[in-house]
SEPA-422420 format. One line per 3 residues: their letters; for each residue x, y, z of C-alpha. Coordinates in nm, 3 decimals. Each point is the difference from the previous one (the first is absolute). Layout:
! residues N
A> X:Y:Z; ...;
//
This chain:
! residues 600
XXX> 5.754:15.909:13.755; -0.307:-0.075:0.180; -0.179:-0.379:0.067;
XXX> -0.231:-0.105:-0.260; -0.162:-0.304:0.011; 0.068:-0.250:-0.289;
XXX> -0.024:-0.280:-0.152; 0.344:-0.205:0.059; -0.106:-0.222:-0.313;
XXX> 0.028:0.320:-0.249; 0.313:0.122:0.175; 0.348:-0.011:-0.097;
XXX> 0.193:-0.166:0.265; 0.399:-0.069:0.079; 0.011:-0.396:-0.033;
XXX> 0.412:0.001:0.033; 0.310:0.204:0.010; 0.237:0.039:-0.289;
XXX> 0.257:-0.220:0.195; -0.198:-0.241:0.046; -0.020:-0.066:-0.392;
XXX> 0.314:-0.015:-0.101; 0.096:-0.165:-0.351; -0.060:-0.395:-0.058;
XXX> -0.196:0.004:0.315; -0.366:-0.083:0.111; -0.180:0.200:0.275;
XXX> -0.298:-0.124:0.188; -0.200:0.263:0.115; -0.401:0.017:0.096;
XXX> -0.259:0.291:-0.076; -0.372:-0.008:0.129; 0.037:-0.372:0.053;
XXX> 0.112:-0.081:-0.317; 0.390:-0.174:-0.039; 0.207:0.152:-0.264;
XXX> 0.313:-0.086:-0.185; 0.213:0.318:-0.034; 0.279:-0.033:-0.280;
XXX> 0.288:0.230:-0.136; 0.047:-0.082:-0.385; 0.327:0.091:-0.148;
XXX> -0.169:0.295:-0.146; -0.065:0.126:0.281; -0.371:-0.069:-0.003;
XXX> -0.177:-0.078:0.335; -0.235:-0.293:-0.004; -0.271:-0.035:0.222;
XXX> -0.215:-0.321:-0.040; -0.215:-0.202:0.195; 0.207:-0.233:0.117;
XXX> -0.137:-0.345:-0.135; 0.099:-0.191:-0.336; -0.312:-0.062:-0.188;
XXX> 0.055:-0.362:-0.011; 0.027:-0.187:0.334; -0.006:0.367:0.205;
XXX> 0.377:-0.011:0.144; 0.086:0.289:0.129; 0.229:0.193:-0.286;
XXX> 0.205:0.170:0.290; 0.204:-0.310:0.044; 0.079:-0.020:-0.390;
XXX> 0.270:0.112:-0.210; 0.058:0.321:-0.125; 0.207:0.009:-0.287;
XXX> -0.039:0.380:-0.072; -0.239:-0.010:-0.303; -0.245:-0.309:0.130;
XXX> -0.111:-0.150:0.289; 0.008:-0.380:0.025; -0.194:-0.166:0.244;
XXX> 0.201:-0.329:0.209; -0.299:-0.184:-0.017; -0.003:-0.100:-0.346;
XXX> 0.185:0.250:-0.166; -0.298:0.209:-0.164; 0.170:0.324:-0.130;
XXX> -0.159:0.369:0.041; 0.089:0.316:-0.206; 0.157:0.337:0.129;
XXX> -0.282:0.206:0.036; -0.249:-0.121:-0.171; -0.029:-0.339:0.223;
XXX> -0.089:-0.220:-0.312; 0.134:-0.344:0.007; 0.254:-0.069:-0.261;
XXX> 0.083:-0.351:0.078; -0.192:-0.313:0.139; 0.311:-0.275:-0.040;
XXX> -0.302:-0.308:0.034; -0.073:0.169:-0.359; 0.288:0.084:-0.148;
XXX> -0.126:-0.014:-0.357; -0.276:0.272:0.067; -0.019:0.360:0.041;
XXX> -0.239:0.089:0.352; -0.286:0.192:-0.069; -0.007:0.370:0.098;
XXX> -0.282:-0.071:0.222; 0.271:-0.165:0.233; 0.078:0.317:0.165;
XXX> 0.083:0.060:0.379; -0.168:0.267:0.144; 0.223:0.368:-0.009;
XXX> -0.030:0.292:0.262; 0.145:0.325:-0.091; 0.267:0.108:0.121;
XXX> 0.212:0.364:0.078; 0.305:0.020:0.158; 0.038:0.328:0.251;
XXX> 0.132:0.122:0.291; 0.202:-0.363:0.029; -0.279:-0.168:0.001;
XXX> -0.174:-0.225:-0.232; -0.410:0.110:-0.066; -0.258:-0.232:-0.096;
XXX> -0.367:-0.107:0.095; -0.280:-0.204:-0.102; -0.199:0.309:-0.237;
XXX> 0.169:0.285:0.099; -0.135:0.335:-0.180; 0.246:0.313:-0.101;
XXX> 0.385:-0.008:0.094; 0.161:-0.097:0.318; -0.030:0.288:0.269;
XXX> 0.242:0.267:-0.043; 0.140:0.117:0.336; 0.193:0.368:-0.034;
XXX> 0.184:-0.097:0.310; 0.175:-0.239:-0.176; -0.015:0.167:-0.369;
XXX> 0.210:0.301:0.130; 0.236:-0.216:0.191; 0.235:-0.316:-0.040;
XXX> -0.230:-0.254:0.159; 0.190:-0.268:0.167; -0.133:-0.372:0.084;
XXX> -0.030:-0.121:0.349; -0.034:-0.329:0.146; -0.343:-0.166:-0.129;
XXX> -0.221:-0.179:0.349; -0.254:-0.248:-0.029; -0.282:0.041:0.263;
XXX> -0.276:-0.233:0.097; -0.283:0.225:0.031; -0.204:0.207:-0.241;
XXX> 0.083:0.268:-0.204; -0.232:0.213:0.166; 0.195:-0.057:0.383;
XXX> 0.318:0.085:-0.168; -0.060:0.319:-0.162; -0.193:0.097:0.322;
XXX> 0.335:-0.070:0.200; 0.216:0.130:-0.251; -0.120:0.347:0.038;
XXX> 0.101:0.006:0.397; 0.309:-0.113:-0.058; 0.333:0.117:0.069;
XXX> 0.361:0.089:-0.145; 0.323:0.185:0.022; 0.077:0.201:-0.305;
XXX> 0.327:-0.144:-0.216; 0.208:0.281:0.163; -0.030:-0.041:0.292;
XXX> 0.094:-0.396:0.018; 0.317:0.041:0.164; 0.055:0.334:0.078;
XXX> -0.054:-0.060:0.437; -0.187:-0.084:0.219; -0.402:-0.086:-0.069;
XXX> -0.183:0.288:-0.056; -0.413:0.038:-0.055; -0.108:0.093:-0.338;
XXX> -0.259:0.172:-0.086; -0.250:-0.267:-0.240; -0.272:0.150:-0.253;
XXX> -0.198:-0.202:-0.219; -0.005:0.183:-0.336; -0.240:-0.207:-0.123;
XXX> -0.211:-0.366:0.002; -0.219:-0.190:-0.215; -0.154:-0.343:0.032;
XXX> 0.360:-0.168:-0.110; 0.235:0.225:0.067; 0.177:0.271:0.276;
XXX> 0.221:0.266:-0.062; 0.196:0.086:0.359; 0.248:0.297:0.017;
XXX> 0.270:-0.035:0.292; 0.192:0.370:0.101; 0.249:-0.012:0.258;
XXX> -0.135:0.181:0.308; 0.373:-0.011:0.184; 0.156:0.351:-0.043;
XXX> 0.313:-0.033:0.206; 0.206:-0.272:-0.235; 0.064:0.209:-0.311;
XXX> -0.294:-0.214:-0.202; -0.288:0.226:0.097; -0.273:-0.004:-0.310;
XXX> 0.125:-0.314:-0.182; -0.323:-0.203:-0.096; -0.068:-0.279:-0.226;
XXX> -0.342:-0.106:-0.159; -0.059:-0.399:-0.043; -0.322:-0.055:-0.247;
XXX> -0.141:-0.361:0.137; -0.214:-0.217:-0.245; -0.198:-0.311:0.150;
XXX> -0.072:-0.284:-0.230; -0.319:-0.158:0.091; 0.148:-0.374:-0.084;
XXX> -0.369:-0.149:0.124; -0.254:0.068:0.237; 0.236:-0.084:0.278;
XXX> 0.367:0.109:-0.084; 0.172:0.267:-0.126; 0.327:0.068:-0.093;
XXX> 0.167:0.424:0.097; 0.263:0.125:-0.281; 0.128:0.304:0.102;
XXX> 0.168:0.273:-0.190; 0.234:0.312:0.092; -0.085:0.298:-0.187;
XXX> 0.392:0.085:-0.010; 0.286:-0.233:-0.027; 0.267:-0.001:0.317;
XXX> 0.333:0.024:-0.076; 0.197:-0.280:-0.096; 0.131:0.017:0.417;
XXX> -0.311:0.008:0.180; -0.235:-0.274:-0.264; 0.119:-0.306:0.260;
XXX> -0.126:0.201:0.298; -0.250:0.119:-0.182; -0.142:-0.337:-0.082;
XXX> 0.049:-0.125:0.349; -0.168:0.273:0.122; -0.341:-0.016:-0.112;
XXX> 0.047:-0.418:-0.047; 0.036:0.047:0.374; -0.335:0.171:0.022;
XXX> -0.212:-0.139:-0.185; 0.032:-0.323:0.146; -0.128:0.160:0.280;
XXX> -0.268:0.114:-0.154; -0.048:-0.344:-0.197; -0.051:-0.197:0.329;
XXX> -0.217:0.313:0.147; -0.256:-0.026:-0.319; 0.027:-0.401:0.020;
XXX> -0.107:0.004:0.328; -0.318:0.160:-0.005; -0.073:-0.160:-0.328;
XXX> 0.032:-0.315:0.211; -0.332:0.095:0.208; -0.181:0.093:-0.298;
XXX> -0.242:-0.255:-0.166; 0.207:-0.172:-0.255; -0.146:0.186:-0.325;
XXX> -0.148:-0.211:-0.361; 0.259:-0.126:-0.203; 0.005:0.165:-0.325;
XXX> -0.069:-0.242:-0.263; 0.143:0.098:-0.368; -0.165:-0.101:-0.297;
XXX> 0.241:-0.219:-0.244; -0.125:-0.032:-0.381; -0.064:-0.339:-0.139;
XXX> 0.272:-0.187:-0.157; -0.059:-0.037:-0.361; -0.094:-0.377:-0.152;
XXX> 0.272:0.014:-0.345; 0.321:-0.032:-0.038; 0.071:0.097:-0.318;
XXX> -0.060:0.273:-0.225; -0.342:-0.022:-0.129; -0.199:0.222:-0.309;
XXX> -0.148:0.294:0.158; -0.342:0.193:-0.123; -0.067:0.186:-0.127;
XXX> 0.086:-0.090:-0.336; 0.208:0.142:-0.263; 0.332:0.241:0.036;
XXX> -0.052:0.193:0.338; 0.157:0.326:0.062; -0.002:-0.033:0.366;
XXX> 0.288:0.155:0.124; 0.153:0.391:-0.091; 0.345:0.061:0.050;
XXX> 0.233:0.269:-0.117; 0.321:-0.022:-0.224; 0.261:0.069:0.286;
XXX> 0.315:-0.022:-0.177; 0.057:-0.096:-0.404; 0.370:-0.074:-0.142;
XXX> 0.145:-0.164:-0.280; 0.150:-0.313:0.171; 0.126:-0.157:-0.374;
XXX> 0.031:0.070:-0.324; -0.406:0.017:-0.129; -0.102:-0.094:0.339;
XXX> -0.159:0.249:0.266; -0.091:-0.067:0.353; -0.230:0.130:0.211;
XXX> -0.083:0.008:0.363; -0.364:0.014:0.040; -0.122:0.136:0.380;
XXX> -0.357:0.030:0.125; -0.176:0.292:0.043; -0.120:-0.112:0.362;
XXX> 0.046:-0.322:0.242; 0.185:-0.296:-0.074; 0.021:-0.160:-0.331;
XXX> -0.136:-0.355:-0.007; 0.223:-0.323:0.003; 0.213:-0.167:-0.220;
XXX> 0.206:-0.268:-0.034; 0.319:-0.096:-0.250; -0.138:-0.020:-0.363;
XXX> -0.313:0.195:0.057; -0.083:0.274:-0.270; -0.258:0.245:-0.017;
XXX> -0.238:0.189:-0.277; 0.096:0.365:-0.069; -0.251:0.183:-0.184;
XXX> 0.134:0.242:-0.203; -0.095:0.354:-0.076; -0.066:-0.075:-0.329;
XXX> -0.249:-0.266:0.107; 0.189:-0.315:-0.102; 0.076:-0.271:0.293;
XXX> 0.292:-0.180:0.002; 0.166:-0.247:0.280; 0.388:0.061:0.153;
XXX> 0.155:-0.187:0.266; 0.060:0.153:0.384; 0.406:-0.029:0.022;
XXX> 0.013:0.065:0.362; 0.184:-0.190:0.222; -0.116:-0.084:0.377;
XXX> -0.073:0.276:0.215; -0.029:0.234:-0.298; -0.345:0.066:0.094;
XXX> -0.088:0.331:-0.003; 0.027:0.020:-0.414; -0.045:-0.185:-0.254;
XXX> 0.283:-0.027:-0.289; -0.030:-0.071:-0.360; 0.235:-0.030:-0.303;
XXX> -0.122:0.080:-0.310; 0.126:-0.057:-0.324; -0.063:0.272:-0.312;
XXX> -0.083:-0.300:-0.289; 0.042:0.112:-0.359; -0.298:-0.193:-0.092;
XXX> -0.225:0.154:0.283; -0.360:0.074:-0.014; -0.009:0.276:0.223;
XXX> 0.101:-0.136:0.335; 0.323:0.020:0.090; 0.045:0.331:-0.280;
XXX> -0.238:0.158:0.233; 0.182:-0.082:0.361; 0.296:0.118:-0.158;
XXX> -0.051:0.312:-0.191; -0.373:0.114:0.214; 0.025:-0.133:0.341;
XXX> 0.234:0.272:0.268; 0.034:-0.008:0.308; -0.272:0.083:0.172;
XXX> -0.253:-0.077:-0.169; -0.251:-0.209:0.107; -0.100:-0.366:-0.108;
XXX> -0.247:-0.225:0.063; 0.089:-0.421:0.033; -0.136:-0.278:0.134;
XXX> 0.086:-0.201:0.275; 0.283:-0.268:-0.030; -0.028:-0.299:-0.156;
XXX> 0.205:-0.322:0.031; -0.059:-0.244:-0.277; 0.413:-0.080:0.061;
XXX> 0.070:-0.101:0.326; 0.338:-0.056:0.127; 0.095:-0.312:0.219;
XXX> 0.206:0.026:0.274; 0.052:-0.362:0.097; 0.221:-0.077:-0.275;
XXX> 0.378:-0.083:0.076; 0.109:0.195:-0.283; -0.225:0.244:-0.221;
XXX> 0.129:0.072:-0.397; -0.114:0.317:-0.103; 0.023:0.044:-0.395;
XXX> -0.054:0.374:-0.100; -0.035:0.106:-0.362; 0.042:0.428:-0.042;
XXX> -0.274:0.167:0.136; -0.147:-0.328:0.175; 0.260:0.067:0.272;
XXX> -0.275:0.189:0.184; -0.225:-0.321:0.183; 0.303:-0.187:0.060;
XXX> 0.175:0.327:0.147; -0.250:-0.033:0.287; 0.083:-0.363:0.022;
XXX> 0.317:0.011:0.031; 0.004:0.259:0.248; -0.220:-0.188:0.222;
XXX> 0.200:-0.312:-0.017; 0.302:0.218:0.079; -0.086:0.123:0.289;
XXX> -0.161:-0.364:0.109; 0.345:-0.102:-0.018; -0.112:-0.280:-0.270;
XXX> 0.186:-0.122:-0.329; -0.034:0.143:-0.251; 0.129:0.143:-0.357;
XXX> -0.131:0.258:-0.242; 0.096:-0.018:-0.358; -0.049:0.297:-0.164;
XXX> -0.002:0.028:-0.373; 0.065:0.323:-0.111; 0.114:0.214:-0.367;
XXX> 0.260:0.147:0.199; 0.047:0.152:0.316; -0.117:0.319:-0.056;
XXX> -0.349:-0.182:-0.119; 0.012:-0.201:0.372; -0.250:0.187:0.203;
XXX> -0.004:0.030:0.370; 0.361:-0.067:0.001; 0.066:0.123:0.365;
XXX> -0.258:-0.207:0.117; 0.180:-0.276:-0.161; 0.336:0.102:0.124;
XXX> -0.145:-0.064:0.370; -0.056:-0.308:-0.045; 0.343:-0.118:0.013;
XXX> 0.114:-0.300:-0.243; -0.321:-0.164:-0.064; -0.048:0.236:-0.294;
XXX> 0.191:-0.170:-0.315; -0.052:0.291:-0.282; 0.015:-0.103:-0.340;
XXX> 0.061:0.261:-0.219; -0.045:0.023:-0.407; -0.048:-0.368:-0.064;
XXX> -0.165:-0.071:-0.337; -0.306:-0.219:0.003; 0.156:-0.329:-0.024;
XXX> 0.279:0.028:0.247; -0.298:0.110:0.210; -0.189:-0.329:-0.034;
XXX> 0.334:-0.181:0.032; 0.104:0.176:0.339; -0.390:-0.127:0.151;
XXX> 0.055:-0.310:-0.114; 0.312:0.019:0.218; -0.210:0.128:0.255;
XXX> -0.274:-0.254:0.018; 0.203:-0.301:-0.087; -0.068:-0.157:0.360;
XXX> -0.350:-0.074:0.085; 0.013:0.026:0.401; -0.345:-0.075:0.189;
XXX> 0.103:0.284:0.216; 0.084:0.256:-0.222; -0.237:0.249:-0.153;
XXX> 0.030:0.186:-0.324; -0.190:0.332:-0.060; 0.053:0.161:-0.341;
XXX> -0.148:0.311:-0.152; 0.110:0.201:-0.319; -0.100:0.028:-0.328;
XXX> -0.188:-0.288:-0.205; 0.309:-0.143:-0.157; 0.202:-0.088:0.279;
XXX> -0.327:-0.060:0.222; -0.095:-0.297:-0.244; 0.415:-0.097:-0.012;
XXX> 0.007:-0.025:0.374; -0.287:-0.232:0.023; 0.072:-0.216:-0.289;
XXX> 0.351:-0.028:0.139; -0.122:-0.113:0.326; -0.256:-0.229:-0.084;
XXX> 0.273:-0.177:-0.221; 0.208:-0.002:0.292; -0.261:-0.185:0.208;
XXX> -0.160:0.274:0.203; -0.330:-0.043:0.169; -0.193:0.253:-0.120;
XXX> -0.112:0.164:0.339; 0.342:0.043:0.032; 0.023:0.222:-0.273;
XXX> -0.216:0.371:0.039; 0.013:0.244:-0.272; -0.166:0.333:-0.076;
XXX> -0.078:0.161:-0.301; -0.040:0.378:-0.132; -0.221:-0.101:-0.206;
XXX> -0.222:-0.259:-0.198; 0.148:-0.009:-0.346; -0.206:-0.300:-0.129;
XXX> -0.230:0.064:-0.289; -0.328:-0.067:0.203; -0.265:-0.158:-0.247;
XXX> -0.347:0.144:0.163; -0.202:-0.145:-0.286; -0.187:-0.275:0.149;
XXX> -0.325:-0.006:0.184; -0.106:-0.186:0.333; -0.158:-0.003:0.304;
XXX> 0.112:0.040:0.362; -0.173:-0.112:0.319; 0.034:0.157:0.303;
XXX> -0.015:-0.294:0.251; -0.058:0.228:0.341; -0.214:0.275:-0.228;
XXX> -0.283:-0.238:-0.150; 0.145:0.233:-0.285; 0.052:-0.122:-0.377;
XXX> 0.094:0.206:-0.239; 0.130:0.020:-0.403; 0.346:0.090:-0.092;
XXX> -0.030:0.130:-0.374; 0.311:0.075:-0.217; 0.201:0.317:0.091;
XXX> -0.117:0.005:0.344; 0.173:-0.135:0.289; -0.121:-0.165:0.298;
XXX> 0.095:0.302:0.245; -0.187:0.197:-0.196; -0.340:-0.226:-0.014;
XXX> 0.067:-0.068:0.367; 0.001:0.400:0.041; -0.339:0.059:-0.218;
XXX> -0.155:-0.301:0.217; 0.069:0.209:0.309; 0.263:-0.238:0.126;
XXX> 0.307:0.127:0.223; 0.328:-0.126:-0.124; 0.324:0.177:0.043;
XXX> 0.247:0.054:-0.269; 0.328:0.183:-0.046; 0.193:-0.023:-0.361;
XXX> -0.280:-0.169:-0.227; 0.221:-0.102:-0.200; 0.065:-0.391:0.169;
XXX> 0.334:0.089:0.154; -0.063:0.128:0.406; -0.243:-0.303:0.104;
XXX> -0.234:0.207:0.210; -0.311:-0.083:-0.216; 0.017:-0.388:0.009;
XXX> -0.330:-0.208:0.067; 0.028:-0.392:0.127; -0.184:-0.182:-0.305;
XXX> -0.200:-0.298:0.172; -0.115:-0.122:-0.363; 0.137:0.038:-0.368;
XXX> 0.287:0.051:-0.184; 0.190:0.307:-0.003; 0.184:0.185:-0.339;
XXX> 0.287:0.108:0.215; 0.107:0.380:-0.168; 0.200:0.117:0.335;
XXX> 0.346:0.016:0.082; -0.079:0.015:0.362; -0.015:-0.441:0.075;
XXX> 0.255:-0.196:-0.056; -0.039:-0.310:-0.229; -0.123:-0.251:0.265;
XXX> -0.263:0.265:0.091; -0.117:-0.021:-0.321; 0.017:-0.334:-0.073;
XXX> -0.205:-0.018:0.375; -0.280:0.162:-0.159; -0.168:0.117:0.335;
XXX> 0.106:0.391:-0.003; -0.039:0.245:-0.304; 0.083:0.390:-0.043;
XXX> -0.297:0.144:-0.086; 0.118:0.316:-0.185; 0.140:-0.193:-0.308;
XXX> -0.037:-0.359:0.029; -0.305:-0.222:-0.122; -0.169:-0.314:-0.065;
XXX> 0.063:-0.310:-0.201; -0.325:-0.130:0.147; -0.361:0.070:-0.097;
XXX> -0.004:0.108:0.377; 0.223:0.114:0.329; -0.135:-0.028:0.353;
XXX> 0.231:0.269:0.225; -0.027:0.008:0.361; -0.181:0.340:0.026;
//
């Protein structure tokens, strides 16, 4: 390997050493200036962040990692495994962050027992035959205070003993070669010169890798191409610990009558100004994401799952109760919860259930979609946010609507938090996900084969207690969807204490009447006639306004009305939202008013 000259900010560099990122542990390293947070999920993922929390810029490498987030001590903002989205701001409980709250990622590589990274690096990590062909073994990592540069220029005078011949006699020359340098690292070969003790041609190679750590410091991770038996690793390690602190306070010193060099200065991005998740443009469904059907199995009666993985990177973040579009091959669009639980991050997974009524969605996930193929979704959504400052959480699951509150109660599980999932089932062969729900220990109460009033009987039971700091979340079919909130609004419950999600909109919308809408930001007024909605007129009027369902039952196309009265059609707001007046779902609902002012 010969030198070439390079730029360090497009090279891969070791920022750590496997040990040093053990599980449930943070690691703060430095690269180019820049401090990073190095992390160990419990998949086995290696994090490497810049080490700030995007709200008050404490360093994340004195949080808490819990093995599928990292929490910052500050204030407790929470990030995601791998993606570094933030999944929970507790000063907000009630909303879902925006994506745009993301920490900034390196990539990393684990090789050699070391942990790769940099600030843009281009390709793969190097790959170094001396240690492919062999059974490279870490040594002891040395943090200099001089520049990269001065070290590597030491590094290829210095000198060793090979492994075998620690030990064997008296001190003996060996012979040194350097098999090869570059501007961060030194190969060295050691080979016993001593022919008289019975060792004569041992030799070891040690591969040594400089991380420039700024303009001034460094740190020297060194690497034998061959492990030492288990006998000789202590004296091994003393060995060469032994000598490179000599050589640590020989590069030191003549770094200390050098000019002290520029500080390098790294550039952080700007923290972003909302909290919570806000409509993105452009408008309409967006396809943004492709990701490929990793794994498909029946996981209840009529209900198949699916693990969706992307084709490349890191899919974006999400948080308990998010769901996502799928478009299908057959060009339909339909809407399914992301069941993961924390640190299930590098997949998304989806239950879906085979309707007899269906009009070509879930017929075509189950009988067209393999795996393999390749879909195209949007990113997540989260119009159904969980809380997690609630002293107890009630989770109220009717058949298939197990999958939002799956990822729920997962998350409160491993928060340690109170909480209980009901789950309302035909039977227990129709109870999908039932390992998942196995985990989770005895906050699952299944009930099984109840007919429809004993169902409306046992959530009464349920709900009989209003408690100001208890939470209900309920999502299943209409029926018991409109039981469980009738039930607790007789028993006293606040309504934003009380979250629901829908399938779907089964209201007869009445799109008869005609009337106008102002756009108060726009200058924009324009006509809603009969059998047109106002997503659509919005959409003709060049006006970007997400949507996911249309069909008044996800929330993601609601407008703030400043003037007018709306025709509520959705089954998105609960009834003091609509008897507020000042938000509207503009895929179904409309006016009673001559005239609606929105804040677009």
């Amino acid at each position: 390997m010969t030198t070439v000259a390079s730029d360090p900010f497009t090279m891969w560099h070791p920022v750590a050493s496997a040990h040093d990122v053990p599980h449930r542990h943070v690691y703060h390293g430095q690269l180019l200036g820049r401090e990073l947070a190095v992390w160990r999920a419990d998949d086995d993922y290696v994090n490497v962040w810049e080490n700030r929390c995007l709200h008050r810029g404490v360093r994340l490498s004195i949080g808490s990692n819990d093995g599928t987030e990292l929490r910052c001590q500050y204030h407790g903002w929470r990030y995601a495994n791998r993606s570094a989205g933030c999944t929970y701001i507790p000063a907000h409980p009630a909303d879902a962050p925006a994506r745009t709250i993301c920490n900034r990622t390196f990539p990393s590589v684990e090789r050699y027992g070391l942990v790769w990274s940099g600030e843009e690096p281009v390709g793969e990590p190097p790959t170094i035959e001396l240690l492919e062909a062999g059974t490279p073994f870490g040594l002891r990592n040395l943090p200099v205070h001089a520049p990269a540069e001065l070290a590597i220029r030491h590094l290829q005078g210095h000198r060793f003993l090979p492994s075998g011949r620690l030990g064997a006699g008296p001190a003996a020359s060996a012979g040194m070669s350097v098999e090869w340098a570059d501007e961060y690292s030194v190969a060295l070969t050691a080979t016993d010169a001593d022919t008289d003790n019975g060792s004569a041609g041992s030799a070891s190679t040690a591969v040594f890798f400089v991380q420039p750590v700024d303009s001034g410091r460094s740190v020297i991770r060194a690497v034998l191409a061959e492990t030492p038996a288990a006998s000789e690793q202590l004296a091994v390690l003393r060995h060469h610990a032994t000598e490179l602190n000599g050589l640590v306070a020989r590069i030191e010193a003549e770094a200390a009558l050098l000019p002290a060099p520029e500080p390098m200065v790294p550039v952080l991005q700007q923290v972003p100004l909302h909290l919570a998740e806000v409509p993105e443009a452009p408008s309409g469904r967006q396809a943004a994401l492709r990701v490929q059907v990793r794994r498909k199995w029946e996981t209840a009666a009529g209900v198949a799952a699916f693990e969706l993985a992307p084709i490349e990177g890191v899919l974006p973040t999400f948080q308990p109760g998010a769901h996502i579009d799928v478009h299908l091959p057959n060009g339909l669009v339909r809407q399914y919860s992301i069941t993961n639980g924390p640190g299930e991050t590098s997949y998304y997974r989806l239950g879906v259930k085979l309707e007899p009524d269906s009009t070509g969605g879930s017929v075509c996930l189950h009988k067209t979609v393999r795996e393999g193929d390749v879909l195209a979704i949007s990113e997540p959504r989260n119009n159904f946010p969980l809380r997690r400052d609630s002293m107890r959480t009630i989770l109220l699951a009717g058949g298939i609507g197990i999958t939002p509150l799956l990822a729920m109660a997962q998350a409160l599980d491993r928060m340690s938090l109170p909480f209980e999932l009901h789950c309302f089932a035909q039977s227990a062969e129709h109870t999908a996900f039932s390992d998942v729900l196995d985990g989770l220990g005895e906050s699952v109460v299944r009930h099984l084969g109840l007919p429809p009033d004993e169902t409306v009987a046992e959530i009464r039971r349920l709900v009989a207690a209003p408690d100001e700091f208890t939470h209900v979340y309920v999502c299943g079919p209409g029926p018991m969807l409109e039981a469980a909130r009738r039930e607790a609004a007789d028993a006293g419950w606040p309504d934003d204490h009380v979250h629901f999600e829908y399938f779907k909109n089964t209201t007869e919308i009445d799109d008869s009447s005609t009337f106008e809408v102002a756009l108060a930001r726009s200058a924009l007024t324009v006509t809603v006639p009969s059998g047109s909605t106002i997503l659509e007129v919005l959409r003709e009027s060049g006006v970007p306004l997400p949507s996911s369902c249309e069909q008044g039952a996800c929330g993601t196309c609601v407008a703030t009305v400043l003037e007018g009265e709306p025709d509520h059609q959705d089954v998105y707001l609960n009834d003091s939202d609509h008897e507020a007046g000042d938000r509207i779902m503009t895929c179904v609902s409309r006016a009673l008013s001559d005239r609606l002012v929105l804040d677009l």
